[in-house]
C-alpha positions as CSV (number, residue, x, y, z in Angstrom):
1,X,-13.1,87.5,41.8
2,X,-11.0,84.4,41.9
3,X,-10.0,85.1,45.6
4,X,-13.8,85.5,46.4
5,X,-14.5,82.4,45.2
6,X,-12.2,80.3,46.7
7,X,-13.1,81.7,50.0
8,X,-16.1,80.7,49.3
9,X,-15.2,77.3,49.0
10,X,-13.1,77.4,51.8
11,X,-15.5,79.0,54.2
12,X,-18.3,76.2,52.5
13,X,-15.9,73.2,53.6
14,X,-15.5,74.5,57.2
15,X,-19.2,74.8,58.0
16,X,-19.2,71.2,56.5
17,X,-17.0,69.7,58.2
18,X,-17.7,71.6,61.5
19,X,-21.7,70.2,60.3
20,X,-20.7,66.5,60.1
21,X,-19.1,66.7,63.3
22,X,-22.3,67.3,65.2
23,X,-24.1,64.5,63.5
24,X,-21.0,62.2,64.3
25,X,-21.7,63.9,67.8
26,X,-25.6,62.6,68.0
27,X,-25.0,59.3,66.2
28,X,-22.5,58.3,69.4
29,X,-25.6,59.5,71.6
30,X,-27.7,57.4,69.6
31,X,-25.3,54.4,69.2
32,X,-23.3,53.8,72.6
33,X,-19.9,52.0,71.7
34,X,-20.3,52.9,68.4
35,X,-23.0,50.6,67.9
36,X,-21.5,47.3,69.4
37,X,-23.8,46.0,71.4
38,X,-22.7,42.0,70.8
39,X,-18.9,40.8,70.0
40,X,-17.6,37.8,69.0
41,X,-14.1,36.0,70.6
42,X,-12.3,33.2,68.9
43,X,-8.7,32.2,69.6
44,X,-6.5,30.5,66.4
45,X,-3.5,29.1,65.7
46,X,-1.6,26.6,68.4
47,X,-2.6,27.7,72.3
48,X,-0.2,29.4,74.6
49,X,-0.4,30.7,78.0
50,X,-2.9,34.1,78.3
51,X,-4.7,33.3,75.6
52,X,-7.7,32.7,78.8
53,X,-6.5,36.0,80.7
54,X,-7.3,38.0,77.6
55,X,-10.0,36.9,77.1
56,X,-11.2,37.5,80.6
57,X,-9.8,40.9,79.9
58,X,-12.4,41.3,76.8
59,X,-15.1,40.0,78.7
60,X,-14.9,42.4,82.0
61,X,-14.3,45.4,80.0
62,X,-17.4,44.3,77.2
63,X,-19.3,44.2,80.6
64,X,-18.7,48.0,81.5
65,X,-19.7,48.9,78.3
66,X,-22.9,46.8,78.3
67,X,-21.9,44.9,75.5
68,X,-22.4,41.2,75.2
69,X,-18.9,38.6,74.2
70,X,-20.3,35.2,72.9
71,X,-17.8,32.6,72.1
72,X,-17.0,30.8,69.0
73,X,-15.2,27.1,69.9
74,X,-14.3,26.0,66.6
75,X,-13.5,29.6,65.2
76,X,-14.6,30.9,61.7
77,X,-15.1,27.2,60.3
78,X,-17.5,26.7,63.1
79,X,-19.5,29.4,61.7
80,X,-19.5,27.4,58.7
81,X,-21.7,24.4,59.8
82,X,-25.7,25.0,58.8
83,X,-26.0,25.2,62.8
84,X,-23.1,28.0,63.5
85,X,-21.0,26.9,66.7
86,X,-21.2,29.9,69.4
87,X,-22.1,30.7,72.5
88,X,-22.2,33.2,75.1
89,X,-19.9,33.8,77.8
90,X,-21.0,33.4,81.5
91,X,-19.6,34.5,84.6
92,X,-16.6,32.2,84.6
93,X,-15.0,33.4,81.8
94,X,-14.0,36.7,83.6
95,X,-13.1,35.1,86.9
96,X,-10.1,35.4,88.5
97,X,-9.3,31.5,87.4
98,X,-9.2,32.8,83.9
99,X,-5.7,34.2,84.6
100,X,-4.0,31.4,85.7
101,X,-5.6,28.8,83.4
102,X,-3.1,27.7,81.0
103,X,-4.8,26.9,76.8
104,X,-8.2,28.2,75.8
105,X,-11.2,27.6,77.5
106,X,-12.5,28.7,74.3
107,X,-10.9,25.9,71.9
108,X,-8.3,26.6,69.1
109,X,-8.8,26.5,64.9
110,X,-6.2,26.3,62.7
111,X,-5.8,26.6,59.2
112,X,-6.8,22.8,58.6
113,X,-10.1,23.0,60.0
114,X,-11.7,24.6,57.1
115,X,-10.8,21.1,55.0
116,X,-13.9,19.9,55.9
117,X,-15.3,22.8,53.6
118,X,-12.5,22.3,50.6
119,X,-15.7,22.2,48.4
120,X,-16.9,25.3,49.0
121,X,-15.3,28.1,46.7
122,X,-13.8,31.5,48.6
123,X,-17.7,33.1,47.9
124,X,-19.6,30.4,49.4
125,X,-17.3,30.3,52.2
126,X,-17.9,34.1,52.7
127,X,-22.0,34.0,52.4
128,X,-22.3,31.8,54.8
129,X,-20.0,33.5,57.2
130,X,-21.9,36.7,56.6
131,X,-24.9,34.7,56.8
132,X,-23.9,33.5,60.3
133,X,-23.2,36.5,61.6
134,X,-26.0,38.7,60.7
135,X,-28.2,36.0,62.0
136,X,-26.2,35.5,65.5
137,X,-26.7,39.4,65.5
138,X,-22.9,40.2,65.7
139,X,-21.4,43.8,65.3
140,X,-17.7,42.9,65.9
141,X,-15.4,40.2,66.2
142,X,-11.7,39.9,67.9
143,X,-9.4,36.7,67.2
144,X,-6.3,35.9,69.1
145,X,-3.8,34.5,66.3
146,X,-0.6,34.5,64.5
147,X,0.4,36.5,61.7
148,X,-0.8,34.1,59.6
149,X,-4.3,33.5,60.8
150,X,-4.5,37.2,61.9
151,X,-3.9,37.2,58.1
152,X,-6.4,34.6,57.2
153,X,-9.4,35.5,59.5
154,X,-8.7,39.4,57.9
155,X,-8.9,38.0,54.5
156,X,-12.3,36.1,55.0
157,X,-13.9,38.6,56.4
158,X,-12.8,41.1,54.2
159,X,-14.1,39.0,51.3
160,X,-17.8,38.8,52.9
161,X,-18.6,42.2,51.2
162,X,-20.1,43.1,54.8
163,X,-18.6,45.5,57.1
164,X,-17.8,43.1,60.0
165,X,-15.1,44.8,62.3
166,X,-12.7,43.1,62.9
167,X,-9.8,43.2,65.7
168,X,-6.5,40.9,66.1
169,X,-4.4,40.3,69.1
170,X,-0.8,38.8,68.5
171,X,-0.1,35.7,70.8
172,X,2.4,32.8,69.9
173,X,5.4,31.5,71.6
174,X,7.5,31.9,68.6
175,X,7.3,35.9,69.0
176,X,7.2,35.7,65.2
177,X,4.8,39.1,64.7
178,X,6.0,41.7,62.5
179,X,5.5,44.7,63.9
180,X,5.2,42.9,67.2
181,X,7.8,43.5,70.1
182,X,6.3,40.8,72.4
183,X,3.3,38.2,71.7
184,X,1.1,37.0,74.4
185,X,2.5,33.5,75.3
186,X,6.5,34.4,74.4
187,X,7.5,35.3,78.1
188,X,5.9,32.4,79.7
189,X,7.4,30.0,77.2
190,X,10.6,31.6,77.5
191,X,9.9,30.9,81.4
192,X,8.7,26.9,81.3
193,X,11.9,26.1,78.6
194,X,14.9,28.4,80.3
195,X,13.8,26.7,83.7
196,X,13.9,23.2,81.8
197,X,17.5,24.3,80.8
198,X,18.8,25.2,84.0
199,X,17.4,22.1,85.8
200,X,19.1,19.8,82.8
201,X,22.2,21.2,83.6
202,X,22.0,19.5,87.0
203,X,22.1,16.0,85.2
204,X,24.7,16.9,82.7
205,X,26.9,17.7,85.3
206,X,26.1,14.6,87.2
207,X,26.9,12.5,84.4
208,X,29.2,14.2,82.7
209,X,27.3,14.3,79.6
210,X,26.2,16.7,76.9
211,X,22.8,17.5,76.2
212,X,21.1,19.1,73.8
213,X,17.7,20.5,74.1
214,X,15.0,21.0,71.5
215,X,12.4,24.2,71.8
216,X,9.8,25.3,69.4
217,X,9.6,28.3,67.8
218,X,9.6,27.4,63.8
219,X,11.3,29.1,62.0
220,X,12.4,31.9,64.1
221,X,14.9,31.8,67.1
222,X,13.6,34.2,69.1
223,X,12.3,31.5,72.2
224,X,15.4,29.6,71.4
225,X,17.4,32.6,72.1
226,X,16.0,34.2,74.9
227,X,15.6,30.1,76.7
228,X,19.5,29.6,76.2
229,X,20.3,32.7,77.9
230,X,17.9,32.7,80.4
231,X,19.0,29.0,81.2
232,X,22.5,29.0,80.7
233,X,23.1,27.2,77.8
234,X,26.7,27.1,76.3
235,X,25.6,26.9,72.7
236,X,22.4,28.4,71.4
237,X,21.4,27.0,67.5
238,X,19.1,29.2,65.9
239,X,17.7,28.9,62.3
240,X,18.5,32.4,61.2
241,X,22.2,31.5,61.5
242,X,23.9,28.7,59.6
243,X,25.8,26.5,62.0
244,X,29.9,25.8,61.1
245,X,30.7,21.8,61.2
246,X,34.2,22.6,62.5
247,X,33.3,25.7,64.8
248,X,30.5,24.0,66.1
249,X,32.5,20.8,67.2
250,X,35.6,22.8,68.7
251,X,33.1,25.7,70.7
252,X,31.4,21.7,72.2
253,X,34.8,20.2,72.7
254,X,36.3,23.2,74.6
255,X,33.4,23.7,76.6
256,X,33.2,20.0,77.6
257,X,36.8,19.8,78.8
258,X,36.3,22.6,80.9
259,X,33.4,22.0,82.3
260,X,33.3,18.1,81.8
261,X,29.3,18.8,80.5
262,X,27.5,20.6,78.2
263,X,23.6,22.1,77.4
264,X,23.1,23.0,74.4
265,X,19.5,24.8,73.6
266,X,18.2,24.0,69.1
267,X,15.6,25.1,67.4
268,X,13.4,22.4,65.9
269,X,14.0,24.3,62.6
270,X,18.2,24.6,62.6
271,X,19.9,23.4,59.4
272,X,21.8,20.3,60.5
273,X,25.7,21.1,59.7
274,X,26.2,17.3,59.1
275,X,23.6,16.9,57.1
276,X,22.7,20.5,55.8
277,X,18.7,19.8,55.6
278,X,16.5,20.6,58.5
279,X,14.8,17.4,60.4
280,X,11.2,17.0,59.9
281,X,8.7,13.9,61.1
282,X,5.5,13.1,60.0
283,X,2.0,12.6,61.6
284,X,-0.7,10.4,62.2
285,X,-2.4,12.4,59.8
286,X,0.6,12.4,57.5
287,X,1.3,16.2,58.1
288,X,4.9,16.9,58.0
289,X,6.0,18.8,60.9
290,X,9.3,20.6,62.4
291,X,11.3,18.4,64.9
292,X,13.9,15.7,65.4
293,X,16.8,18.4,65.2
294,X,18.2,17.5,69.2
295,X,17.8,13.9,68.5
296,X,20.0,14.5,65.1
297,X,23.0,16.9,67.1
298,X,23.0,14.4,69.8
299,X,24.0,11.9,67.9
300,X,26.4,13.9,65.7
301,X,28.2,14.9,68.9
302,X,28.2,11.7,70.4
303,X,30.3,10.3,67.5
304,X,32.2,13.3,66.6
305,X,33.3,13.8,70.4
306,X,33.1,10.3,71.6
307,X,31.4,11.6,74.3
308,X,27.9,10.6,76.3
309,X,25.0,12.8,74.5
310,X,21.7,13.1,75.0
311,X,18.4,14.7,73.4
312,X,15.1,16.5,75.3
313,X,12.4,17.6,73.5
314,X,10.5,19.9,75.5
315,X,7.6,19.5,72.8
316,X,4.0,21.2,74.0
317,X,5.2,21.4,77.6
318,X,5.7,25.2,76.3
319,X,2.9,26.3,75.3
320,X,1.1,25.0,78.5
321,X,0.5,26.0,82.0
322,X,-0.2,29.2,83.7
323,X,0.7,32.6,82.4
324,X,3.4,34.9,84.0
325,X,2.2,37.9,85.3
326,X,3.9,39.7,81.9
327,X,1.7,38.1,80.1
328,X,-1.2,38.2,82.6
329,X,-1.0,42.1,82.0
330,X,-0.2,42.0,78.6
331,X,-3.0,39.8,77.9
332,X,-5.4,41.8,79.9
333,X,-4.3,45.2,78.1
334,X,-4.5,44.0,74.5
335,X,-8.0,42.3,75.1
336,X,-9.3,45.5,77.1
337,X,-8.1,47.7,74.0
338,X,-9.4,45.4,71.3
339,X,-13.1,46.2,72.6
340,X,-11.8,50.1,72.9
341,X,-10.9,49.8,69.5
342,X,-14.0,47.9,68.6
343,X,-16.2,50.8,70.4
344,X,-14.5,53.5,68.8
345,X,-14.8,52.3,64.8
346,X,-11.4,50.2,64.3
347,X,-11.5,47.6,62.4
348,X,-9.3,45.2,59.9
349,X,-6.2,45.7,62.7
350,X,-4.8,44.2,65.3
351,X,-3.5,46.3,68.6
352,X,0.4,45.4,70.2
353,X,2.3,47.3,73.2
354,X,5.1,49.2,72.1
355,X,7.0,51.0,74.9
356,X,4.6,52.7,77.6
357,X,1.5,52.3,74.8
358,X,-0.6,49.9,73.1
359,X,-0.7,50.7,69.5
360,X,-3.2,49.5,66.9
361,X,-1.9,47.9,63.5
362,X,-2.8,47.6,60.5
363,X,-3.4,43.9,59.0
364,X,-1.8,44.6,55.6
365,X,1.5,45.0,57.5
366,X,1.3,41.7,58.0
367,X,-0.2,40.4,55.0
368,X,1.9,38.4,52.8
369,X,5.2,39.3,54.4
370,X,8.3,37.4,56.1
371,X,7.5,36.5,59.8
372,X,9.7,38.4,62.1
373,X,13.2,36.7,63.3
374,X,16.5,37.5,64.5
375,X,19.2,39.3,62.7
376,X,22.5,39.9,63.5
377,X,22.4,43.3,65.1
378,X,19.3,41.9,67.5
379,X,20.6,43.0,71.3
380,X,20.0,39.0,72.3
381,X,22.1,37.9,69.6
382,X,25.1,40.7,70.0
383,X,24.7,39.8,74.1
384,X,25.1,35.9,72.7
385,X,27.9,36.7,71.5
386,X,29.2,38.8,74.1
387,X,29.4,35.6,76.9
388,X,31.0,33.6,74.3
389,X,28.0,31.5,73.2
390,X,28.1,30.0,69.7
391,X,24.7,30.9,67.7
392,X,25.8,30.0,64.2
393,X,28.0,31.8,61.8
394,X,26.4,35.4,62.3
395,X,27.6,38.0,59.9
C-alpha cells in the first residue's frame, strides 16, 4: 500500500512538472524576451577603454530583439533626482565609432555621487529608485562596474523590494574582479602603459639615468605586472609583495652598471621600503587618493645610488583612448550576453569570459570579499622571476 502511494506521488509530480512546463512554454509566446521590452545602461566606477564598444554591443543586439536601451548619464543617483536623468539611445550609440571611442559616451557615477542624497535613509533611497523605474517603464537594467559598484548597484536594487533584473559586466584597468580572468579596459591599459615603458627606455639610455614609472591599478598589481613585462622593465614593484631596502638597491645598482640605465615600472599603491607607509596625496575636494610612490623611489634611488633618477606618472592617460581589438570583442561579447541573460530570466549577476565561454556570475561572489591580486604562484609573477626581474620579496 505504501509502494502504491508513493507512486502516486511520484507519477502526481511528473504530470506537474511536465504541466508547468507548457505554461512556461505559452508565457515565452506571450512575453518575447522574457518580457523585456525596455532596458536600462549605466556605466560606474572610473572609465576605461570599451566601456562605449559594449555598449554598442547591448544596443545592436537589444535591437534584434525589439527591445528598447535608454541611457542613464548620472547612473542610479540620477534616478534619484524628482526628474529621473535617462534617456534613450539613438542610432549613434551602435555605430561603428562606438568601438573606437575611448570613456563613456554615457558618463560615469561613482560611489560619491549619491552624497548629494546622504539625507535620505537606505528606504527612501530605494522608493524612489523603484519609483523611477516603474514610471520610466523599465524591465531590466545592466551596469558596467567594478566589484565594488557591481556590489553596490546589486545591493540597492535588491533593497527596492521590486524584482528589477539586474545584470553586471566587469570592466576596470586594475583587472581586480574575483572570479574575473580579464576586465574590459585591462588589455588596453596594459597596451597605453607597456608602450609608455618601452619608449622611456629610449631616454634613460640617452641620459644614462634611471627612471621609475608610476601605473594605476590600486591595490593590486596585476596592470603593473603585465606593463613591466610587456615594456621591459628591469624591476617591477607591486603591492602584493613587500619590497627589500637592501635587495631592492643591489638588483638597481647591478642593473645600472650593466646597462648604464634603468626603468623601473611601481604601483601607486607599493609600500615604500624607506619609508614602510604607502604615498598618498590629497584632492581639491580633500579626498585622499593613491599616488606619489615613483616620485618617492626616485628620489630614494637618487641618493642611495648617487645616480640621475627620474619619476613619470602615467596618471589617467591609461584609462583613455581607443580600445584594442581584445577588448573591442570582449566588450562586444559581454554586452550582447548581458541582454541574452536579461531575455532569458537572469538577474542579480554579472557575465565574464572564461576560456572559449562567457559565463554568468553570481553577485554574492563578489559581495563583501578581497578584490582579486597576485600571489606568488600567478604565471606573470613566476615568469617575473624567471628573467630575473625584482617584484618584491615573494614567498
Amino acid at each position: 500500500m505504501n509502494i502504491i502511494r508513493e507512486y502516486c506521488k511520484i507519477s502526481f509530480l511528473i504530470r506537474f512538472l511536465f504541466l508547468l512546463g507548457q505554461i512556461e512554454s505559452i508565457i515565452g509566446l506571450i512575453l518575447p524576451n522574457g518580457g523585456i521590452s525596455r532596458i536600462a545602461v549605466l556605466t560606474s566606477g572610473g572609465d576605461c577603454p570599451g566601456i562605449n564598444s559594449c555598449i554598442r554591443g547591448i544596443v545592436k543586439t537589444s535591437a534584434m530583439r525589439d527591445i528598447e536601451v535608454w541611457g542613464l548619464p548620472r547612473g542610479l543617483p540620477g534616478l534619484l533626482y524628482d526628474t529621473p536623468h535617462a534617456f534613450k539611445l539613438d542610432e549613434t550609440y551602435s555605430s561603428t565609432d562606438m568601438l573606437k571611442k575611448g570613456g563613456s559616451r554615457l558618463g560615469g557615477f561613482v560611489s560619491s555621487d549619491f552624497k548629494e542624497f546622504d539625507s535620505m535613509i537606505l528606504d527612501q533611497k530605494a522608493s524612489k529608485l523603484s519609483n523611477a523605474v516603474e514610471n520610466l517603464g523599465i524591465d531590466g537594467i545592466i551596469a558596467t562596474g567594478g566589484d565594488t559598484s557591481l556590489n553596490l548597484i546589486g545591493t540597492l536594487l535588491k533593497h527596492t523590494g521590486r524584482k528589477i533584473p539586474f545584470v553586471g559586466i566587469p570592466k576596470t584597468i586594475d583587472n581586480d574582479i574575483p572570479e574575473v580572468i580579464y576586465s574590459i579596459g585591462f588589455q588596453t591599459a596594459v597596451s597605453t602603459a607597456s608602450s609608455a615603458l618601452a619608449n622611456i627606455r629610449d631616454t634613460a639610455e640617452s641620459h644614462r639615468r634611471i627612471i621609475v614609472v608610476e601605473c594605476m591599478g590600486r591595490k593590486s598589481g596585476y596592470l603593473t605586472l603585465h606593463a613591466g613585462l610587456a615594456g621591459g622593465a628591469d624591476t617591477i614593484l607591486v603591492p602584493e609583495f613587500s619590497i627589500d631596502e637592501k635587495m631592492l638597491l643591489n638588483h638597481v645598482s647591478t642593473i645600472y652598471k650593466k646597462n648604464h640605465c634603468a626603468v623601473i615600472a611601481v604601483s601607486e599603491s607599493i609600500t615604500l621600503p624607506q619609508l614602510n607607509l604607502v604615498s598618498t596625496y590629497t584632492t581639491a575636494d580633500g579626498s585622499s587618493r593613491l599616488g606619489g610612490s615613483a616620485k618617492e623611489l626616485a628620489s630614494f634611488l637618487s641618493q642611495s645610488l648617487s645616480v640621475d633618477a627620474r619619476h613619470v606618472v602615467l596618471g589617467h592617460i591609461q584609462r583613455g583612448g581607443s580600445a584594442n581589438a581584445f577588448d573591442q570583442v570582449l566588450s562586444t561579447m559581454l554586452g550582447a550576453k548581458a541582454v541574452t541573460v536579461l531575455c532569458d530570466g537572469g538577474t542579480n549577476v554579472f557575465v565574464t569570459q572564461n576560456g572559449n565561454q562567457i559565463d554568468t556570475i553570481s553577485i554574492d561572489k563578489v559581495r563583501d570579499v578581497p578584490s582579486k591580486s597576485l600571489r606568488s604562484d600567478s604565471p606573470e609573477v613566476l615568469a617575473a622571476l624567471s628573467i630575473g626581474v625584482y617584484i618584491g620579496e615573494v614567498i
